[in-house]
N, C-alpha and C positions, 0 to 999 in steps of 0.2 A: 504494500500500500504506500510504503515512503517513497519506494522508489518509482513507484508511479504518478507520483506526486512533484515529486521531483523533478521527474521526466515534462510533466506538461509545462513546470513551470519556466523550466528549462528552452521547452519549446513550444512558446504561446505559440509562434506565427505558423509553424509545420500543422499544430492541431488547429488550431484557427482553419490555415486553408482545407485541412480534407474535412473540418468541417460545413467550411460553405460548398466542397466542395456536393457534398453528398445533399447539401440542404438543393445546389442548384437542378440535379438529378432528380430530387423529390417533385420540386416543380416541374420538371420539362415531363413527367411522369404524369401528374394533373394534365398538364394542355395537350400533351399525347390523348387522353383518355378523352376529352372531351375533344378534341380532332377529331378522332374514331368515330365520337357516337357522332357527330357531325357529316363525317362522310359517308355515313352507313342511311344515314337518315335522309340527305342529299341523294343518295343514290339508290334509294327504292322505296322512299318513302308512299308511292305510288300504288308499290307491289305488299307494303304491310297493312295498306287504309285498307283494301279488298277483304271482303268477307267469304273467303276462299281456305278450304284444305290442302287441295294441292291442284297443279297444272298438267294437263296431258299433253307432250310435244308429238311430233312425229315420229317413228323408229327411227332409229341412227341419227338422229340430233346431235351435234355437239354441244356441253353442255354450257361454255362460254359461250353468251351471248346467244342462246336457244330464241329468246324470243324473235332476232332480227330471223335468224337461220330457219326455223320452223315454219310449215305448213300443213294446215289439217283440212280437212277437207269433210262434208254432211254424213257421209260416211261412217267415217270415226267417230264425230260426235254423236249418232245414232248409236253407234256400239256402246259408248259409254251412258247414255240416257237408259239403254236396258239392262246395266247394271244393280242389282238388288242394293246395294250400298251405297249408292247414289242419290241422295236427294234431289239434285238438281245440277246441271249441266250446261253452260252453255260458253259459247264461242267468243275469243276476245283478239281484237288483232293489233298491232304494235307495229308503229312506224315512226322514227325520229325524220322530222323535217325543218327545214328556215322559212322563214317566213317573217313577213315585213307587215306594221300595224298599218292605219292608216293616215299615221302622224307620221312614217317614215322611220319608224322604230325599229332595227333588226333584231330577231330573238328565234330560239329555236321552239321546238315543242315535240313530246311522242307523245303522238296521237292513239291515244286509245278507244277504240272502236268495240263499241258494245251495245248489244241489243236496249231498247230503251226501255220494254218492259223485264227485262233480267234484274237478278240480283247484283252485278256487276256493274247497274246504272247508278252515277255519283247522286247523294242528296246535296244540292245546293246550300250553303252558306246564306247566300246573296242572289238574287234574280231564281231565275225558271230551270225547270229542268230539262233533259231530251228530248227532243219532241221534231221541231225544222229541221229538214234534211242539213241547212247552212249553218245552225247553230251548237255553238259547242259549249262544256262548261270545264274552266280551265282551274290551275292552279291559284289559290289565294295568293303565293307567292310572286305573281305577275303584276300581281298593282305595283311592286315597285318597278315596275318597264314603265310605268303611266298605263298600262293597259285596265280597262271600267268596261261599265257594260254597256253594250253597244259597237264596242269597237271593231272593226272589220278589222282580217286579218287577212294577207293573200300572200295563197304560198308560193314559194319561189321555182321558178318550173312552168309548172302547172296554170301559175297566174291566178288559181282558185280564191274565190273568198269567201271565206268564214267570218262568223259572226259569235262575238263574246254574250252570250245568254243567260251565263251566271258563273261563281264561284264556288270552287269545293270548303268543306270545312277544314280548315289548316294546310298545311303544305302537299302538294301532290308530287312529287317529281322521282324520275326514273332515269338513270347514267347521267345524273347532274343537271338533267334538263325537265323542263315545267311539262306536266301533264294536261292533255285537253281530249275530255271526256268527247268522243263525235257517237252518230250513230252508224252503227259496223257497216250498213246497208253506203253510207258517202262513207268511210275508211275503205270499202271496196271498190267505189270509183275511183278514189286516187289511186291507191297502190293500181289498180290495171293501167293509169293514166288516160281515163276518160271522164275526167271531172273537166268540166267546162272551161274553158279557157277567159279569164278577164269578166265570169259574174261567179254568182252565188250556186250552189247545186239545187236544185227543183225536185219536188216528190214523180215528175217525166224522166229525167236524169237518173232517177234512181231505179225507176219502172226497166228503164232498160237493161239495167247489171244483171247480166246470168251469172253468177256467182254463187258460190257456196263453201269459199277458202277462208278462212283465217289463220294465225300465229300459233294458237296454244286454243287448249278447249278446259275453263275454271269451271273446278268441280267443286259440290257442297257436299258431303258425307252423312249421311246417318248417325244421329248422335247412337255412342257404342258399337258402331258397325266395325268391321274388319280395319276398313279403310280410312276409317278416323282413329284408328289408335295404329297405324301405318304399319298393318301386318304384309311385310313387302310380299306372303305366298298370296296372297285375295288381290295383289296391285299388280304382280306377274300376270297373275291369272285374265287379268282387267286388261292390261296392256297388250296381249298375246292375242286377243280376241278383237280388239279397238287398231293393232297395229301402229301401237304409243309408246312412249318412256312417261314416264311418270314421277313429277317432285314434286313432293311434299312443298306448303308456300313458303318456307324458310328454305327449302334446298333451291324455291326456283331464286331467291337472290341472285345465286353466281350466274344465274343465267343474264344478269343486269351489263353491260356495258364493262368492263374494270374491276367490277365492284372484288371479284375475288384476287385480282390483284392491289386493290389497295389494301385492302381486311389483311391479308399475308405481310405487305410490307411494314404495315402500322403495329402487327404483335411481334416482327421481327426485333422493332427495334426497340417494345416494351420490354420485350425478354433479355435484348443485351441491354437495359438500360439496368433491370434488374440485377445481371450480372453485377455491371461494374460495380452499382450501390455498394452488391454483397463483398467485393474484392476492396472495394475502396474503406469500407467499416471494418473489417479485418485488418487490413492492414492499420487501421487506427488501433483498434483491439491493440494487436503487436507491439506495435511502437511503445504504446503506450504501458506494456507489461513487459517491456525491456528494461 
């Protein structure tokens, strides 16, 4: 004890520095932590609002960024709607685009396309819901672009215009970019590239989409079923018959843009921050019972 006593007195400024130094590692430790849940939240906050168990991709999907890559087709969703553990079924599709307000604002958006009477349809915050072929309801987070309601929006390409119809509650966004609820029937115009050029899409516009594709097909489970306590033999079984991969709504995360590369790089560098802490307080330990 004397001689550790000694020791510190000996050397305020060595124990001073590993002291601040480990106090500066404590903090970089906090703003890590809240970074994380910031970018996890930035990047699929989108995908955790949905009142979904899990998503059916196509066979052989990859599983980075499924949602750009995937396509299903009435088919598939049909096999999964005759699933006994299935509640409810239905089709969502996903498209990141740019697109310019009509202030001249440029901002991106993934367009998510979802039936307007599903359960996969946004409640409003703010203005109306689904309903005009042209109208969308986007992320809260877009009032700070200046984007209100009413504002037209025309995507770049396409020259389509879209119409701000309401807000979701709280943040919506998917691989860092704002979400805008449309109905699937105008998300299949565009992705084919027969949305109108320089107006709005019309309930004729839509009359003419032969279509029956989307992204991924969001499933609601049986409360106790197989498939909501994700007994992967009843999800094989599902998939084999539907000709789908199947994740769970926390597995379809990685399927986000980055998301599973940032998640990876951000606990790499918790865990060596960890380290050092542990090497840098030992070696005080040490020093200090020399």
């Amino acid at each position: 004890m004397f001689l550790a006593v000694r020791e510190l007195t000996h050397a305020r400024g060595r124990f001073g520095l590993m002291g601040v130094v480990i106090a500066l590692i404590a903090v970089l430790m906090v703003m890590l932590s809240g970074l994380s849940g910031g970018l996890v939240n930035d990047g699929v906050s989108g995908l955790k609002n949905l009142p979904v168990t899990a998503f059916a991709f196509d066979e052989g999907t990859k599983t980075d960024n499924a949602f750009s890559r995937s396509v299903v087709d009435g088919e598939q969703l049909a096999a999964w709607r005759d699933q006994p553990d299935v509640e409810a079924a239905t089709p969502i599709g996903v498209a990141i685009v740019n697109a310019v307000t009509d202030d001249g604002t440029q901002i991106d958006l993934t367009v998510f396309g979802v039936e307007e009477d599903s359960f996969l349809a946004p409640t409003p915050s703010d203005g109306s819901g689904l309903g005009a072929p042209a109208g969308i309801v986007v992320s809260e987070t877009l009032r700070s672009e200046g984007v209100e309601l009413g504002t037209v929006v025309t995507l770049d390409q396409t020259e389509t215009e879209l119409e701000v119809v309401g807000f979701t509650q709280g943040q919506a966004t998917f691989g860092h970019v704002d979400v805008a609820y449309a109905p699937l029937a105008t998300w299949r115009l565009i992705t084919l590239g027969d949305a109108p050029a320089g107006a709005a899409p019309t309930e004729a516009d839509l009359a003419g989409v032969d279509a029956d594709h989307a992204s991924a097909i969001a499933l609601q489970a049986v409360p106790g079923s197989a498939l909501a306590s994700g007994d992967t033999d009843a999800v094989a079984a599902a998939d084999a018959a539907a000709g789908t991969t199947t994740m769970t709504l926390v597995e379809s995360f990685n399927a986000s843009p980055g998301y599973q590369a940032e998640t990876l790089t951000l606990a790499m560098i918790q865990w060596f921050l960890y380290a050092i802490g542990a090497l840098a307080r030992s070696l005080r330990v040490t020093r200090g019972g020399a």
